[in-house]
C-alpha positions as CSV (number, residue, x, y, z in Angstrom):
1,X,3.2,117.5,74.5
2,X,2.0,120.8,74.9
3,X,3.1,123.5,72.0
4,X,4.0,126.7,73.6
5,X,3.2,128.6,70.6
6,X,-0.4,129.9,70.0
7,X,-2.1,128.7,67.5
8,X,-3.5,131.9,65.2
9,X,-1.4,134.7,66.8
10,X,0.4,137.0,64.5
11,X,4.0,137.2,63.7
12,X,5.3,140.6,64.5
13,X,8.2,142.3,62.1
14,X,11.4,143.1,63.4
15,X,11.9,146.4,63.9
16,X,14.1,149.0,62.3
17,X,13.3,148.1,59.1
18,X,14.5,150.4,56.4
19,X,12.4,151.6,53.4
20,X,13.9,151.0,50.0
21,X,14.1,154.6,49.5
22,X,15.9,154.9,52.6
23,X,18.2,152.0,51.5
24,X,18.6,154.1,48.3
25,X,19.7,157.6,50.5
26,X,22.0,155.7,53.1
27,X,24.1,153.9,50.0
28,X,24.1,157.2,48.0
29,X,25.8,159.1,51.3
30,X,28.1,156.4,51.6
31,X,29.7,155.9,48.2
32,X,29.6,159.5,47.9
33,X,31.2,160.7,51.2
34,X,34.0,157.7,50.3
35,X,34.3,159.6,47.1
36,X,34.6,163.4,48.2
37,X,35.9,163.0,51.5
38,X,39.3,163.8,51.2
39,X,38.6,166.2,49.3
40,X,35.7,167.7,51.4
41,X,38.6,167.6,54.2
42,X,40.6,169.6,52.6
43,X,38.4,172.6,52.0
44,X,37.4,172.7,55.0
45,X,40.5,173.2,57.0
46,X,41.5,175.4,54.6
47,X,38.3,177.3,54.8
48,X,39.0,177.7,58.7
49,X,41.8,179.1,57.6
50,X,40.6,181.9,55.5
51,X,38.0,182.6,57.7
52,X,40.0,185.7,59.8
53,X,42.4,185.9,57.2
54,X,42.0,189.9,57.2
55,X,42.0,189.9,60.9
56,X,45.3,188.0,61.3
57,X,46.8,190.2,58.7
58,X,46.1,193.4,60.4
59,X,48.0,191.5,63.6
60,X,50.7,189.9,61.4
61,X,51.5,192.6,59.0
62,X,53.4,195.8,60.7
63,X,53.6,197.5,57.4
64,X,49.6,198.3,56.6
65,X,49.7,201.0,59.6
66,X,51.5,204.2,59.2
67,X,51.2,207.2,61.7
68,X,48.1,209.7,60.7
69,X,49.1,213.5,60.5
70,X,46.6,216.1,59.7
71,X,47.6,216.6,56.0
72,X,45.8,215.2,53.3
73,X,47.2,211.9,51.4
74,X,49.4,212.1,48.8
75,X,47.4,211.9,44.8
76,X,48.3,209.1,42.9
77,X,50.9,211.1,40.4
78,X,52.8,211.2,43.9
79,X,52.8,207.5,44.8
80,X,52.3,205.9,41.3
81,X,56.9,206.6,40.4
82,X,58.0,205.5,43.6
83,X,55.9,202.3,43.2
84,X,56.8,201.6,39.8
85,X,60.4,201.9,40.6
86,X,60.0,198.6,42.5
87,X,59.1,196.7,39.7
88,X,61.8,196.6,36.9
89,X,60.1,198.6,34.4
90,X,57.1,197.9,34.7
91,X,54.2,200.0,35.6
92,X,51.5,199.4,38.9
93,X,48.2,198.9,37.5
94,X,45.9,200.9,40.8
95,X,46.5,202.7,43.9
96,X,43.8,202.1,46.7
97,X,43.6,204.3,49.9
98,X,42.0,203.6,53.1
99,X,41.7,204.9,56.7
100,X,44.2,208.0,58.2
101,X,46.3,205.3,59.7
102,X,46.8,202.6,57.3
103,X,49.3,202.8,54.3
104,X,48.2,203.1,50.1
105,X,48.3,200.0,48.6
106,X,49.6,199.8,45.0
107,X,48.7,196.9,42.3
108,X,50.8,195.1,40.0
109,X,48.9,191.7,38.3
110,X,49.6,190.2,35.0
111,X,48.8,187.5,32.8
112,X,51.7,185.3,33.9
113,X,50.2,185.1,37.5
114,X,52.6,187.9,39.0
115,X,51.5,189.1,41.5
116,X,52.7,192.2,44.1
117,X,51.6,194.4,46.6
118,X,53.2,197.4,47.4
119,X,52.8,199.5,50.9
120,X,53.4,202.9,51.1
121,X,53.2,206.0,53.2
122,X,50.2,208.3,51.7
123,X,51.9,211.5,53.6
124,X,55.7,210.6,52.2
125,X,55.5,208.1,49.1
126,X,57.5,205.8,51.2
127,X,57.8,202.5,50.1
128,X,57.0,200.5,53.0
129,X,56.6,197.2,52.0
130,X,56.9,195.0,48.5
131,X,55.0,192.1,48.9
132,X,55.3,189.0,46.1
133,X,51.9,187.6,46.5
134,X,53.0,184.4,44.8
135,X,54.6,184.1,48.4
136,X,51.7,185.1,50.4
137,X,50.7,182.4,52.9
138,X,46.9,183.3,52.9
139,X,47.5,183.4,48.7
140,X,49.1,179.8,48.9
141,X,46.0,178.6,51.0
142,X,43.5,180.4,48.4
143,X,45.2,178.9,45.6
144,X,45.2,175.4,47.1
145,X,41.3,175.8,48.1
146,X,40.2,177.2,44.9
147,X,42.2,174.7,42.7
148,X,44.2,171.9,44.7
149,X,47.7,174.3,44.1
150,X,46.8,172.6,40.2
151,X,46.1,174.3,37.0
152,X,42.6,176.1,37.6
153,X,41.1,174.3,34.2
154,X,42.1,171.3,36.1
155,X,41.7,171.9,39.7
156,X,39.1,174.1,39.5
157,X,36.5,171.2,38.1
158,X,37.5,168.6,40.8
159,X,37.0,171.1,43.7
160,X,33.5,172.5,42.3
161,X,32.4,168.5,41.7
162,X,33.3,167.2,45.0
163,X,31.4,170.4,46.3
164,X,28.8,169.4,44.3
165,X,28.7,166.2,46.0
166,X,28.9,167.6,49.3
167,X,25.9,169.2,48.8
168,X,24.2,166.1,47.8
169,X,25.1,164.7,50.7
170,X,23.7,167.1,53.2
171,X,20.3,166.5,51.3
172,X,20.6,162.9,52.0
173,X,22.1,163.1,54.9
174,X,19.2,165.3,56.5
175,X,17.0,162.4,55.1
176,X,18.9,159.5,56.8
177,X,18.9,162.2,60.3
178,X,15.2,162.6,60.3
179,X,13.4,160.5,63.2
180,X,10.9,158.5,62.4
181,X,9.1,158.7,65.6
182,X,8.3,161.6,68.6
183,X,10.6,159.5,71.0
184,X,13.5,159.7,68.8
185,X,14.0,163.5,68.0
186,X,15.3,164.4,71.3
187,X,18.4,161.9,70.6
188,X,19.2,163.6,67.6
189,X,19.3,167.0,68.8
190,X,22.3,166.1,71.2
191,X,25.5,163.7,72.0
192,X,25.1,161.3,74.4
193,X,28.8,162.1,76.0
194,X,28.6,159.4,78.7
195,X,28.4,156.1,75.7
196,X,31.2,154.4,74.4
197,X,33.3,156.3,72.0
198,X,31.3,154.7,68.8
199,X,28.0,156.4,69.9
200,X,29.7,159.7,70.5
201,X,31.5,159.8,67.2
202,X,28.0,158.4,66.0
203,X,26.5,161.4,67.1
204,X,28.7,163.9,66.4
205,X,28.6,163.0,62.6
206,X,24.7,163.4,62.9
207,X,24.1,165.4,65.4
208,X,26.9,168.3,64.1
209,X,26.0,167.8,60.6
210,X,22.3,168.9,61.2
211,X,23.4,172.1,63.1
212,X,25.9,173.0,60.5
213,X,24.3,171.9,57.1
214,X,22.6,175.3,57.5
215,X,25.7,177.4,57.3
216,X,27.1,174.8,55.2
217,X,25.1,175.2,52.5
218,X,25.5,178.7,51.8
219,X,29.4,177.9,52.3
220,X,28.8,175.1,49.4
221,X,26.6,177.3,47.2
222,X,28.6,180.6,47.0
223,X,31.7,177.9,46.3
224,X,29.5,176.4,43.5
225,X,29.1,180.1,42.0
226,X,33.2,180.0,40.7
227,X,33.0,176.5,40.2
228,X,30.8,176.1,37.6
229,X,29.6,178.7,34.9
230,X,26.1,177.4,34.6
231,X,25.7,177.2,37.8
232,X,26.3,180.6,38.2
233,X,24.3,181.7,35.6
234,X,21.4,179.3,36.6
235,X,21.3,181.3,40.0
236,X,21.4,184.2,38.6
237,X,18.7,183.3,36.6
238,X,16.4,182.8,39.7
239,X,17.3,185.3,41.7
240,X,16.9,188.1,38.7
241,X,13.4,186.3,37.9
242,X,14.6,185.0,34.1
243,X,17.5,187.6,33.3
244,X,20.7,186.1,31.5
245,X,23.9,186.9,33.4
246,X,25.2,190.1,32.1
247,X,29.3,190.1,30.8
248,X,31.3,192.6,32.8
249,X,32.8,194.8,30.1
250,X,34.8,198.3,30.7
251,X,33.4,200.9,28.2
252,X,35.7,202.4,25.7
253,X,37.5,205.6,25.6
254,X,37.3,207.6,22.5
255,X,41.3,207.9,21.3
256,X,40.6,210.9,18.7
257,X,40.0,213.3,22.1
258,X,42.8,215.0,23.6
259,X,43.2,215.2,27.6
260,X,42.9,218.8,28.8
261,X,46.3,220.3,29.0
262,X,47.5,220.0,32.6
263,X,45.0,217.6,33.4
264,X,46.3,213.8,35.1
265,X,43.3,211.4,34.7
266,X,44.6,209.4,37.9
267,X,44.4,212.6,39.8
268,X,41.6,214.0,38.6
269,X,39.4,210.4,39.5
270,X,41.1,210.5,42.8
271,X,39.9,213.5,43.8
272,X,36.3,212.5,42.6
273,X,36.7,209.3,44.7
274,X,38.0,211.5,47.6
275,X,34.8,213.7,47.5
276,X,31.9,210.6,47.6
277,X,34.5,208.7,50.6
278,X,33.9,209.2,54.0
279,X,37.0,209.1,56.6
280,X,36.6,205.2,57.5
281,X,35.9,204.2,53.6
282,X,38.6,203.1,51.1
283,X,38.7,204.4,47.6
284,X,41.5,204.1,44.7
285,X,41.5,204.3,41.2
286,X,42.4,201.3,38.5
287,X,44.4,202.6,35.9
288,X,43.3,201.9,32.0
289,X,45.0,198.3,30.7
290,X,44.6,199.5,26.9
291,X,44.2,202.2,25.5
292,X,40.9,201.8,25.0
293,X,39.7,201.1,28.3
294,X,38.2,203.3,30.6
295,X,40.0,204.7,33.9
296,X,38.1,202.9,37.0
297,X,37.5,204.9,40.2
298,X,35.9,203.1,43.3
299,X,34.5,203.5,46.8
300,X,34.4,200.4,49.3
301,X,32.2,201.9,51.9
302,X,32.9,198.9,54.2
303,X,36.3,198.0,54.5
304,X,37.2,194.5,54.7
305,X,34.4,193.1,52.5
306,X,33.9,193.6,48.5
307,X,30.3,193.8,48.2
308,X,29.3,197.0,49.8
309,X,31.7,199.1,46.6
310,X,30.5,201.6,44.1
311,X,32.2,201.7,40.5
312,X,32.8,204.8,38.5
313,X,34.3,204.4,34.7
314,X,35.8,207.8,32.9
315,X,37.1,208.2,29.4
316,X,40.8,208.0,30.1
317,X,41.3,211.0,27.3
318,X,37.8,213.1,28.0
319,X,37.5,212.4,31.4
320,X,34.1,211.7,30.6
321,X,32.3,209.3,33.1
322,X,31.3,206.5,31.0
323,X,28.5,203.3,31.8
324,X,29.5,200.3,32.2
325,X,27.7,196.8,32.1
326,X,27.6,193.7,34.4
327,X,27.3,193.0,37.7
328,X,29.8,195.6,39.4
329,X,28.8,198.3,37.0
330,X,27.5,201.0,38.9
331,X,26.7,201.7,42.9
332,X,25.5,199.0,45.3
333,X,22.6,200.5,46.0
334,X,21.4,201.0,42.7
335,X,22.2,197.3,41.7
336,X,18.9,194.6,41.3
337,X,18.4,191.9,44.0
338,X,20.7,189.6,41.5
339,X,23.6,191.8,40.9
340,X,24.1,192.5,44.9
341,X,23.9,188.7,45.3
342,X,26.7,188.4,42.9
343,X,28.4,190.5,44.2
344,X,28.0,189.4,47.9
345,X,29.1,185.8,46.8
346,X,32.9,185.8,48.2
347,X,31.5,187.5,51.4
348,X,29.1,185.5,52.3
349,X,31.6,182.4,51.2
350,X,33.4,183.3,54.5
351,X,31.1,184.8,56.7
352,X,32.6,188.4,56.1
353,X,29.0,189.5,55.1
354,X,27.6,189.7,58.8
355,X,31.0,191.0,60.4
356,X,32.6,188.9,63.1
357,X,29.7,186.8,63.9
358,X,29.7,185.5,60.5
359,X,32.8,185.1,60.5
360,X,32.7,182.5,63.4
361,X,30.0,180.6,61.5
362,X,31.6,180.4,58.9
363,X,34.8,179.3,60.7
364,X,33.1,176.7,62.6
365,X,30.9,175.5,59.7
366,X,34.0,175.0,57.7
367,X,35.9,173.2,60.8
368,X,32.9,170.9,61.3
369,X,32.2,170.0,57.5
370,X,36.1,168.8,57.7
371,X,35.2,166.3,60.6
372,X,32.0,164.9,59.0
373,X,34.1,163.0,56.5
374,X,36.1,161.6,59.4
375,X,33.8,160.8,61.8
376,X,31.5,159.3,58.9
377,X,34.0,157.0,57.7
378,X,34.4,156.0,61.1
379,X,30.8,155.2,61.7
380,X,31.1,153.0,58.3
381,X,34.4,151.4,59.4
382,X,32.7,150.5,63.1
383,X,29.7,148.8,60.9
384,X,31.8,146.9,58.9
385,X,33.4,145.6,61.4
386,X,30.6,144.6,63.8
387,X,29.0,142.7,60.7
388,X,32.3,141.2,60.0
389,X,33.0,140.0,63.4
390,X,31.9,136.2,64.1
391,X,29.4,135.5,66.9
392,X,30.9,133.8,69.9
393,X,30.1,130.3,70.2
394,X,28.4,129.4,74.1
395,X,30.2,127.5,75.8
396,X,29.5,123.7,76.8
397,X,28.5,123.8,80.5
398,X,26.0,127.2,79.2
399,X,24.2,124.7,76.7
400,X,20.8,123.9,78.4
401,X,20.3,119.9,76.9
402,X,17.2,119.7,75.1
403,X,14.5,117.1,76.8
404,X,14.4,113.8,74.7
405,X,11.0,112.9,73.4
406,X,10.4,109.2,73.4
């Protein structure tokens, strides 16, 4: 009997063979994404949700706008009683002003996590609005993405590690993406819509995570800046070529001086603020916590972000402007490569940095990184169960009989 196999041919290897090191990447994105995935899910629906938070608020919030008149705005000696009559004897700790037709905002914070906002007409010193932040819905959602709604020195750890782990897995997931051929790159730039529902959420795990790991990452970077102290001191480290993060301290006012007789020291930094803001810019003064500290003046000279702000300190007794230290001492334009990074960090968290347009990355980065956790589990879920499921046995009559040899 003849042997249908040749004799001396070589045995070919199966393919789609994976590496060890491979191997070593898939199991560390699995355990991983199992790991942070809820978690990972939660940030980033909540992240969508911060994404236009000023933009709904300027929709949502009547109370911001009041009718422009040709007068100037009131100084803060005007505005600062009426506000502080709204909050059982206790006193507002800054004013801000902004455009002709939006209302002053006062500030009351304190160590107890109180928290209010207070509207009022510039022209009039009409309260318009008291606002308990505590009660805010885009506050809730911040406090709930920042720290689960727990205790910061407990929440804030689990957030920043499962960030952490996020970004570890868009390293390995970029690894496990990567074709290992020509023919295979143009299947992973796009989803095959017209396959079976497994091969679409297959591709939409990969195919949407390799478009969005790189917004992602800046998303998971500038997160990693509050979560962890040496992380944000490592990257300062880099981007300020081997400087140690500098502590933000307020200078001190000398207590021996006495104030010039008729002289208010909130007024007098208003006007000062007044003079360096154009009509579109907000400006406001922060008023001295001790009384030590320094009077703070500032000028935001883009609305609607925090970066783009210049920081004045005065001598609350001299009126003396003082310097300060740290990262938002000083004008933006003046600050090193490192300091305007810092102090881009919440912007460029959600996409306020490049206006709208950033905005919608940002929006869309977030909405995707919550679906890769879903659509990944999926994708392990549908393995399992192929490997899990039995082959079918052929039936009788489909059984060719083998020839007997005799």
């Amino acid at each position: 009997m003849r042997s249908n196999v040749k004799t001396g041919s070589a045995v070919k290897k199966k393919p789609g063979g994976k590496s060890l090191f491979r191997r070593i990447v898939g199991w560390l994105h699995l355990w991983l994404g199992i790991g942070s995935g809820i978690i990972v899910l939660f940030l980033g629906i909540t992240g969508c949700m911060l994404a236009f938070e000023e933009e709904i608020r300027s929709i949502t919030q009547p109370y911001q706008y009041v009718q422009p008149q040709s007068s100037a705005f009131l100084p803060p000696s005007k505005l600062k009683p009426e506000a502080d009559r709204r909050l059982d004897g206790k006193e507002i700790k800054g004013i801000e002003y902004l455009a002709k037709d939006r209302a002053a905002l006062a500030y009351y914070y304190d160590e107890e996590e109180n928290y209010k906002l207070i509207f009022l007409n510039p022209y009039t010193a009409e309260v318009l609005k008291v606002k308990d932040m505590r009660k805010d819905f885009f506050r809730i959602v911040l406090d709930g993405h920042f720290y689960l709604w727990l205790p910061p020195e407990t929440g804030q750890p689990i957030v920043a590690s499962a960030t952490l782990i996020f970004v570890i897995m868009m390293i390995t997931g970029l690894v496990l993406w990567w074709p290992k051929n020509k023919a295979a790159r143009k299947q992973r730039f796009s989803v095959k819509w017209n396959a079976k529902w497994r091969r679409v959420n297959y591709d939409l795990h990969n195919v949407l995570g390799f478009y969005m790991t790189w917004v992602a990452v800046f998303i998971a970077i500038t997160g990693l800046v509050w979560g962890f102290e040496w992380f944000a001191k490592s990257l300062y480290f880099v981007t300020s070529a081997g400087k140690t993060l500098p502590p933000h301290e307020h200078p001190v006012s000398d207590t021996t001086a006495i104030v010039q007789k008729g002289k208010n020291a909130g007024d007098h930094v208003y006007y000062l603020m007044a003079e360096k803001a154009s009509q579109k810019e907000k400006f406001g003064v922060f008023y001295p916590a001790t009384p030590t500290d320094a009077i703070e003046g500032f000028v935001n000279h883009r609305p609607g972000t925090y970066y783009n702000a210049d920081y004045y300190h005065y001598d609350q007794y001299t009126l003396q402007e003082l310097p300060a230290t740290g990262v938002y001492a000083g004008g933006f334009k003046d600050a090193s490569l490192a300091d305007k990074i810092a102090r881009m960090n919440y912007d460029i968290h959600v996409g306020a940095v490049l206006g709208l347009p950033g905005k919608i990355l940002a929006f869309f980065g977030s909405l995707i990184c919550a679906s890769l956790p879903v659509t990944g589990f999926m994708v392990w879920r549908g393995r399992k169960k192929k490997k899990a499921k039995p082959s079918p046995l052929p039936s009788p009559e489909k059984i060719t009989p083998r020839p007997v040899l005799g």
